[in-house]
DRENBAVEX-602141 format. One record per residue (C-alpha): x, y, z; residue in one letter. Coordinates in steps of 0.5 Angstrom, whole numbers, plus 500, padded with zeros to 3 digits. Example, Ala and Ser with C-alpha at 12.3 -4.5 7.8 and 13.67 -1.06 7.14 Angstrom:
2
<site><u>525</u><v>491</v><w>516</w><type>A</type></site>
<site><u>527</u><v>498</v><w>514</w><type>S</type></site>
//
This chain:
252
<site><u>294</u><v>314</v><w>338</w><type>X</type></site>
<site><u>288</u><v>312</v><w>332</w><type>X</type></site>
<site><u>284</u><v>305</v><w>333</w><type>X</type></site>
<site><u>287</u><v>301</v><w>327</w><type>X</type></site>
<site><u>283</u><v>297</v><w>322</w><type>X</type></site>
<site><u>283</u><v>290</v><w>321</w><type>X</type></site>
<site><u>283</u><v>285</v><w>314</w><type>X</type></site>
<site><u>284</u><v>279</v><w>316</w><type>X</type></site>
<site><u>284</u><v>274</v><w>310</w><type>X</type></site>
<site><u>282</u><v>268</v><w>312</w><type>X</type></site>
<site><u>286</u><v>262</v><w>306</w><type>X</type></site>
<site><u>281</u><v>255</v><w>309</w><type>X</type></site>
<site><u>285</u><v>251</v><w>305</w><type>X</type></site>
<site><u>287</u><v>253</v><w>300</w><type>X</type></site>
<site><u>293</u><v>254</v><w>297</w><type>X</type></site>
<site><u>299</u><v>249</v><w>296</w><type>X</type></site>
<site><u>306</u><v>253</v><w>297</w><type>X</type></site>
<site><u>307</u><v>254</v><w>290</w><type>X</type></site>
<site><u>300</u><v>257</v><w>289</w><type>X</type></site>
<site><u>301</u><v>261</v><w>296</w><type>X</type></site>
<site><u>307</u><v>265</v><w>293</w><type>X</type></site>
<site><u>304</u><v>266</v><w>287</w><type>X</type></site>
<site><u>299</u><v>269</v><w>291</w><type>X</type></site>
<site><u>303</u><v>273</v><w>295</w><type>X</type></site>
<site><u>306</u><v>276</v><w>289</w><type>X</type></site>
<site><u>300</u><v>278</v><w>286</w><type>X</type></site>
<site><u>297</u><v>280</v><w>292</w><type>X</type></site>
<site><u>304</u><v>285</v><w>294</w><type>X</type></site>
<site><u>304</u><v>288</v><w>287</w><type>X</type></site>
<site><u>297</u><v>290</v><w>287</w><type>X</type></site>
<site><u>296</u><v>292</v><w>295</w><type>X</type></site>
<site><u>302</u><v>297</v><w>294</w><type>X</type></site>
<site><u>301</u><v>301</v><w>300</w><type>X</type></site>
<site><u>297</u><v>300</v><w>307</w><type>X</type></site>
<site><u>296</u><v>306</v><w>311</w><type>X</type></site>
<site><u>299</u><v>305</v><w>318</w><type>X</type></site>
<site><u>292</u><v>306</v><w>321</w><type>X</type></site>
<site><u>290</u><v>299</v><w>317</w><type>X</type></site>
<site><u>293</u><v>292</v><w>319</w><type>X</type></site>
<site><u>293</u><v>288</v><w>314</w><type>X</type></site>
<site><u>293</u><v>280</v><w>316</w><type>X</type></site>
<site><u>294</u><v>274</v><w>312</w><type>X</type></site>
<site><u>292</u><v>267</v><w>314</w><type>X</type></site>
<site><u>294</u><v>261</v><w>310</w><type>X</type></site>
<site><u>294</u><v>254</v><w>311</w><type>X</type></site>
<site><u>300</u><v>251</v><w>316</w><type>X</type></site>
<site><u>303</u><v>248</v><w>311</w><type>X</type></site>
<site><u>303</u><v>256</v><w>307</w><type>X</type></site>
<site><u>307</u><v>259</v><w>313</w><type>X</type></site>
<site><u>313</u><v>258</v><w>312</w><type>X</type></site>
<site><u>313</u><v>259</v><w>305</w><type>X</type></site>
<site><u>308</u><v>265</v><w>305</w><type>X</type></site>
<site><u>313</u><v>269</v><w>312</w><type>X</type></site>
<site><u>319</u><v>268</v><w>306</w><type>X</type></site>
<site><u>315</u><v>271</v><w>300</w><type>X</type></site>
<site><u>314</u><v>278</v><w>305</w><type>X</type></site>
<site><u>320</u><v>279</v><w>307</w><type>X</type></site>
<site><u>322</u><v>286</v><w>306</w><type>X</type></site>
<site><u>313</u><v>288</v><w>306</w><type>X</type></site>
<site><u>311</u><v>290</v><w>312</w><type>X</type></site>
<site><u>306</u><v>292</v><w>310</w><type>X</type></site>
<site><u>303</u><v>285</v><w>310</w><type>X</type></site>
<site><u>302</u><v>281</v><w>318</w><type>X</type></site>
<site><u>302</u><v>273</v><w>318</w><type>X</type></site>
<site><u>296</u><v>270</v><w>322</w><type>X</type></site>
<site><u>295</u><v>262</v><w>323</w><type>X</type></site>
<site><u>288</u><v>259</v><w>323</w><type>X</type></site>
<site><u>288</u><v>255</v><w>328</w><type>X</type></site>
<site><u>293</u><v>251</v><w>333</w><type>X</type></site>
<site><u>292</u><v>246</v><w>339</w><type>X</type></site>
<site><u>293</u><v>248</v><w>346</w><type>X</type></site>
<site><u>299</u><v>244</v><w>349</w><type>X</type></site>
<site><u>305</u><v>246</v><w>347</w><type>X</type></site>
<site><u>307</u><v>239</v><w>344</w><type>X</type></site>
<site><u>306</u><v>231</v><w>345</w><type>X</type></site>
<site><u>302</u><v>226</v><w>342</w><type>X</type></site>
<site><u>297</u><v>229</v><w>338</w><type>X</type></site>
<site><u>298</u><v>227</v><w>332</w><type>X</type></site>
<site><u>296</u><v>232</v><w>326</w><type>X</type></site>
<site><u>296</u><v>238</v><w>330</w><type>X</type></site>
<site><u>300</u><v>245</v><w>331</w><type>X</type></site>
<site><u>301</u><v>248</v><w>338</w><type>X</type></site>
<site><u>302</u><v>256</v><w>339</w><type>X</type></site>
<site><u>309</u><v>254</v><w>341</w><type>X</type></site>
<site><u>311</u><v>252</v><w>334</w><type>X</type></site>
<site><u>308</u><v>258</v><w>330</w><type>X</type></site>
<site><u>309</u><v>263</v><w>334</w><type>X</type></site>
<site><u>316</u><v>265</v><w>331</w><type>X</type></site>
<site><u>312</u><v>265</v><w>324</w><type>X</type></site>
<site><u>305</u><v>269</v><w>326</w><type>X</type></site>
<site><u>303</u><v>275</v><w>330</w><type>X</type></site>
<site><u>296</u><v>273</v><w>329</w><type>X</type></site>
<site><u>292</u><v>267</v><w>330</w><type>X</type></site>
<site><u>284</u><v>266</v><w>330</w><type>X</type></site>
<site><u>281</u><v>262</v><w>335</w><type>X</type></site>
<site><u>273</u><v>259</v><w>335</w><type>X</type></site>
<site><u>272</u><v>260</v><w>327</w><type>X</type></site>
<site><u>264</u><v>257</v><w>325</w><type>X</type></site>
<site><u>268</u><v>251</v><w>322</w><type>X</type></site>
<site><u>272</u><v>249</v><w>327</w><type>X</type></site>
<site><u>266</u><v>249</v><w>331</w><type>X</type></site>
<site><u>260</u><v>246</v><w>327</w><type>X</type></site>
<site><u>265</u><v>242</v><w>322</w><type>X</type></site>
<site><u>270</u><v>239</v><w>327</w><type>X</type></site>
<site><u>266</u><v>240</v><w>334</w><type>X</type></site>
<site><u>271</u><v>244</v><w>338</w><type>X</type></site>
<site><u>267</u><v>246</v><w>344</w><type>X</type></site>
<site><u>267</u><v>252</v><w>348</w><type>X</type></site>
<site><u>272</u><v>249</v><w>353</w><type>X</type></site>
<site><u>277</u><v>248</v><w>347</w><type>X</type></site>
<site><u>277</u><v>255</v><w>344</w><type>X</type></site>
<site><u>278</u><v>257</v><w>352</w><type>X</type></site>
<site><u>284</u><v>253</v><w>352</w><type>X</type></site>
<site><u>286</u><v>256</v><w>345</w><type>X</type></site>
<site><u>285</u><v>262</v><w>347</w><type>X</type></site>
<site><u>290</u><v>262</v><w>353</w><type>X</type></site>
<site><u>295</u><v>259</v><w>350</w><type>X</type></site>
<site><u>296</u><v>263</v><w>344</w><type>X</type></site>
<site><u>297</u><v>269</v><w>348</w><type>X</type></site>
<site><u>301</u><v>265</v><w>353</w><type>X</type></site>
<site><u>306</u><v>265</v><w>347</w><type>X</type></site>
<site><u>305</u><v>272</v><w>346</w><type>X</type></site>
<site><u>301</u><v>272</v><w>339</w><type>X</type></site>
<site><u>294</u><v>276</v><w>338</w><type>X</type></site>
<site><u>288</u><v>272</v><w>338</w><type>X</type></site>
<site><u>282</u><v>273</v><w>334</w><type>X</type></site>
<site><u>276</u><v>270</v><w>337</w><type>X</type></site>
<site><u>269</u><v>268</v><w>332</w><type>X</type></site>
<site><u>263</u><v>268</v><w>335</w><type>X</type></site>
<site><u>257</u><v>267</v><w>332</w><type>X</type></site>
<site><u>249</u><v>264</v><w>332</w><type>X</type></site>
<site><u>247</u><v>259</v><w>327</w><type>X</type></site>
<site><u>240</u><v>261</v><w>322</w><type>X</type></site>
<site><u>236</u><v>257</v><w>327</w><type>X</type></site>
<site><u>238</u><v>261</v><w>334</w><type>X</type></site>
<site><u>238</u><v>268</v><w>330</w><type>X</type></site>
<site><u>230</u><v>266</v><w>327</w><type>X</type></site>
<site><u>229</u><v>263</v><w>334</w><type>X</type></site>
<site><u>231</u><v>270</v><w>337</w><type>X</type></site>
<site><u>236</u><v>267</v><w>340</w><type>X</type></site>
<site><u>243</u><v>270</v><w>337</w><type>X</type></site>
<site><u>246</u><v>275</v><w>343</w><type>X</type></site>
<site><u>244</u><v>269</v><w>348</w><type>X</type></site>
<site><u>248</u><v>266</v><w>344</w><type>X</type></site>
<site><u>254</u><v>270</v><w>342</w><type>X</type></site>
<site><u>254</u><v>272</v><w>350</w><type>X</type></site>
<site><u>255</u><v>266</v><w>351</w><type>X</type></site>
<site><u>260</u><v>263</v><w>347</w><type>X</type></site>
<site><u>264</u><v>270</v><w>350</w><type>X</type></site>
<site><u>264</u><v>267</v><w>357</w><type>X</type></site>
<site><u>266</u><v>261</v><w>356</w><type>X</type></site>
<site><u>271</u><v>262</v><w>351</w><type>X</type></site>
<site><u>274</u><v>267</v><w>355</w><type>X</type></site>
<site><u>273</u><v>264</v><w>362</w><type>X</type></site>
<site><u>281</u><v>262</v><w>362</w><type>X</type></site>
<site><u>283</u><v>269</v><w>361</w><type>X</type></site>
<site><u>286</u><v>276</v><w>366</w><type>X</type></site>
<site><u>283</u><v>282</v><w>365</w><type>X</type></site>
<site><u>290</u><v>285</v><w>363</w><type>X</type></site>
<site><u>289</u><v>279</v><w>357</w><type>X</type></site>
<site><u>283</u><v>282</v><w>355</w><type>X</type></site>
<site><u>286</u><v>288</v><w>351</w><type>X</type></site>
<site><u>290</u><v>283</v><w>347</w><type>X</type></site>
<site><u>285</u><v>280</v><w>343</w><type>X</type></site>
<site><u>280</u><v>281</v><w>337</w><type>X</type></site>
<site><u>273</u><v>278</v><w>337</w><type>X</type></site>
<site><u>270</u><v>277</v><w>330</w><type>X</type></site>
<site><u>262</u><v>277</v><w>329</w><type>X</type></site>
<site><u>261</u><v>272</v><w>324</w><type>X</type></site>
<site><u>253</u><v>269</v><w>323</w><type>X</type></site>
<site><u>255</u><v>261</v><w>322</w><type>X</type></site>
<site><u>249</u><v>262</v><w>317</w><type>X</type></site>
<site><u>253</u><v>267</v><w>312</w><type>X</type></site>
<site><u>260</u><v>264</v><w>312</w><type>X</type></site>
<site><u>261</u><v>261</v><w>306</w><type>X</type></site>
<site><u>254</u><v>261</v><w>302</w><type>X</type></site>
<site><u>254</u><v>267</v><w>299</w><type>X</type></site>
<site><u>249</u><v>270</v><w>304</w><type>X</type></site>
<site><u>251</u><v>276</v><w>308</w><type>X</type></site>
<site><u>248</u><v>280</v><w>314</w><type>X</type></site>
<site><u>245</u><v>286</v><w>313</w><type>X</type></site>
<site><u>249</u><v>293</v><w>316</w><type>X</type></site>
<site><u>243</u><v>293</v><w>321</w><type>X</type></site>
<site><u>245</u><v>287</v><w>323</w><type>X</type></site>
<site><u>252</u><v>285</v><w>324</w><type>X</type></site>
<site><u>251</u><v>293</v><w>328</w><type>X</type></site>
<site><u>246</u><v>290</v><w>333</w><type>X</type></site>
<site><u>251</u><v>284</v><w>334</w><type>X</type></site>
<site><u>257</u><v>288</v><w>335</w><type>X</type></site>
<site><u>253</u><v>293</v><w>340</w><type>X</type></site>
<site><u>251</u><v>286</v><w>343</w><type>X</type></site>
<site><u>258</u><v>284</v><w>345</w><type>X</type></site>
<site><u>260</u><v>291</v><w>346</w><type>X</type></site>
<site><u>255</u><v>291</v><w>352</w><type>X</type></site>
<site><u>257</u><v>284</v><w>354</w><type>X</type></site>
<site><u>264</u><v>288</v><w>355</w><type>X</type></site>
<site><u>262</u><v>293</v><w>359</w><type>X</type></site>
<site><u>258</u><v>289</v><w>363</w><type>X</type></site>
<site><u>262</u><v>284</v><w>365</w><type>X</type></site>
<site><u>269</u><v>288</v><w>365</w><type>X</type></site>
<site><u>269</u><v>295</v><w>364</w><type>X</type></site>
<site><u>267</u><v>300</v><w>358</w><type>X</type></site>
<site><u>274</u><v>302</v><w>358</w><type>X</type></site>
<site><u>276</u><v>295</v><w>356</w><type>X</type></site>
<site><u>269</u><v>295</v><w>352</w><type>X</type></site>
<site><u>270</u><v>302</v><w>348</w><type>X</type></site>
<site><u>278</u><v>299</v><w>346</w><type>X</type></site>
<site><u>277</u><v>293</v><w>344</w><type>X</type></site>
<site><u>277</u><v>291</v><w>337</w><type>X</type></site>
<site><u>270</u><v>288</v><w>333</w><type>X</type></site>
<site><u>271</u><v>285</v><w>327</w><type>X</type></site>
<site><u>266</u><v>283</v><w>322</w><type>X</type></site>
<site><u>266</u><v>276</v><w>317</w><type>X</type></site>
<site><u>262</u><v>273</v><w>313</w><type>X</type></site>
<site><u>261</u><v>274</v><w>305</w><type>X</type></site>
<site><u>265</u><v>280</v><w>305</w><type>X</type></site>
<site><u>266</u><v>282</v><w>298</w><type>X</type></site>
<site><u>268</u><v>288</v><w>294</w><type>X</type></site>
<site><u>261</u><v>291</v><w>294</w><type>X</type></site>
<site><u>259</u><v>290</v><w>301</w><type>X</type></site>
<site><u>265</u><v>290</v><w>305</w><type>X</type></site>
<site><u>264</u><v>298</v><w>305</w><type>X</type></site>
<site><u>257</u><v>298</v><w>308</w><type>X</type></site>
<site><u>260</u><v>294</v><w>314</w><type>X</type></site>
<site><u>266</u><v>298</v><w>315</w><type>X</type></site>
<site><u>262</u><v>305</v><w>315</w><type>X</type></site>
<site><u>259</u><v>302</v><w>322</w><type>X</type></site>
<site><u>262</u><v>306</v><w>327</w><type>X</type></site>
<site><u>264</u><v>301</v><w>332</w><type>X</type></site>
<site><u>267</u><v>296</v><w>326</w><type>X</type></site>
<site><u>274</u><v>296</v><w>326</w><type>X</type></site>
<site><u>275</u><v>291</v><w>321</w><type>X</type></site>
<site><u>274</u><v>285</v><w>317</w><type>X</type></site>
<site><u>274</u><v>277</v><w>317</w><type>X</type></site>
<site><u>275</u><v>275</v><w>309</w><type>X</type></site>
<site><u>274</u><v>268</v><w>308</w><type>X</type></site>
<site><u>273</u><v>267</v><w>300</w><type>X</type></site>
<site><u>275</u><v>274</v><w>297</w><type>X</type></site>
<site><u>282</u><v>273</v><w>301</w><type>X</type></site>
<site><u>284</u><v>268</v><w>296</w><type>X</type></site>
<site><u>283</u><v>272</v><w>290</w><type>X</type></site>
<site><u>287</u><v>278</v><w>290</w><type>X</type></site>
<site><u>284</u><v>283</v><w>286</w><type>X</type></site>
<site><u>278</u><v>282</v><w>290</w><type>X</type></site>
<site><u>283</u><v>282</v><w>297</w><type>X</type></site>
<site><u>286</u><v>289</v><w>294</w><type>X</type></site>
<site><u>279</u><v>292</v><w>293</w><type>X</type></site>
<site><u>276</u><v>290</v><w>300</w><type>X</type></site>
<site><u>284</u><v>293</v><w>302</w><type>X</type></site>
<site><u>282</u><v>299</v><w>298</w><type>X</type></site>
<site><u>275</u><v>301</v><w>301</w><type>X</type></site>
<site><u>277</u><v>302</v><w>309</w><type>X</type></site>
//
């Protein structure tokens, strides 16, 4: 079976519900088709779920994703949503986003609980990982993404880790503009890549799904995707505007 390819539209917050559904309908009029090689995945707000789930029915093409949640499954935390809630609106959830981590502070041993419970509930994670502009101008960025991978999948059986999706994405690229070079999103892929095979097996390491996000645009989503060992996106900003989506959708 051919190895799928992943874009996954990252909403942050953006979009009341009226203007998720508008947007969905732009987005399924202009995306009027996606070929079965290709995994679609829209991720907006909580609050956009149910509405964005109603407004694809009858368009398979198109998978839902939640942008994060909370590892209990319900109690006293006030303001979050655990995976037992979302899982009957999403197949998809990112887990570990730059944000989350460096805006909110979530650490390694969150994200690892994160992880679990979003498989426990039968969801697929996606992983982010990534180096800040100090670790990568100190030499530090595979150190840095390996370690992130063996803490944030220390929870996990090996049979889970062929459920999940890891998304390579430079902390100093998300949301300012500045993308990394092919050269270097390929280096970083073929760091976890190794780290796979290392720890786990090639086997796990040649199957997995590498994504790569930051500053994806129309005009260097492309350069990314022509990476051998690239199997997708994470679009953060473009996500929301739709022709610029399509255009992204349209180049793998």
């Amino acid at each position: 079976m051919a190895r799928k390819t992943y874009i996954v539209g990252n909403w942050k917050m953006h979009c009341r519900p009226s203007e998720a559904s508008l947007l969905v309908g732009r987005l399924v009029k202009e995306i009027k088709r996606v070929p079965a090689s290709v995994e679609v995945v829209l991720c907006p707000p909580v609050l956009d779920l149910v509405t964005v789930r109603a407004e694809l029915r009858g368009h398979d093409r198109f998978k839902l994703g939640a942008q994060n949640i909370y590892p209990a499954d319900e109690g006293a935390y006030t303001g979050e949503t655990s995976a037992a809630m979302v899982k009957d609106l999403v197949k998809y959830v990112v887990v570990g986003h730059s944000e989350r981590r460096h805006t909110f502070g979530e650490r390694d041993g969150l994200i690892a609980q994160k992880m679990a419970a979003v498989l426990r509930h039968g969801m697929t994670p996606i992983l982010c990982v990534g180096e800040t502009g100090h670790e990568r101008t100190s030499g530090h960025a595979g150190q840095v993404v390996s370690d992130q991978l063996e803490s944030d999948l220390t929870l996990l059986t090996e049979a889970e880790l062929h459920d999940i999706i890891i998304a390579y994405e430079p902390v100093w690229a998300i949301g300012t503009g500045e993308s990394a070079s092919a050269q270097d999103a390929a280096e970083m892929l073929e760091v976890i890549r190794t780290w796979f095979s290392v720890k786990h097996s090639l086997v796990l390491a040649d199957s997995l799904p590498l994504l790569y996000g930051g500053s994806v645009k129309t005009d260097n989503a492309k350069q990314y995707l022509d990476i051998q060992i690239c199997h997708g996106l994470l679009v953060g900003g473009a996500s929301v505007n739709y022709r610029e989506f399509a255009a992204i959708v349209d180049a793998v």
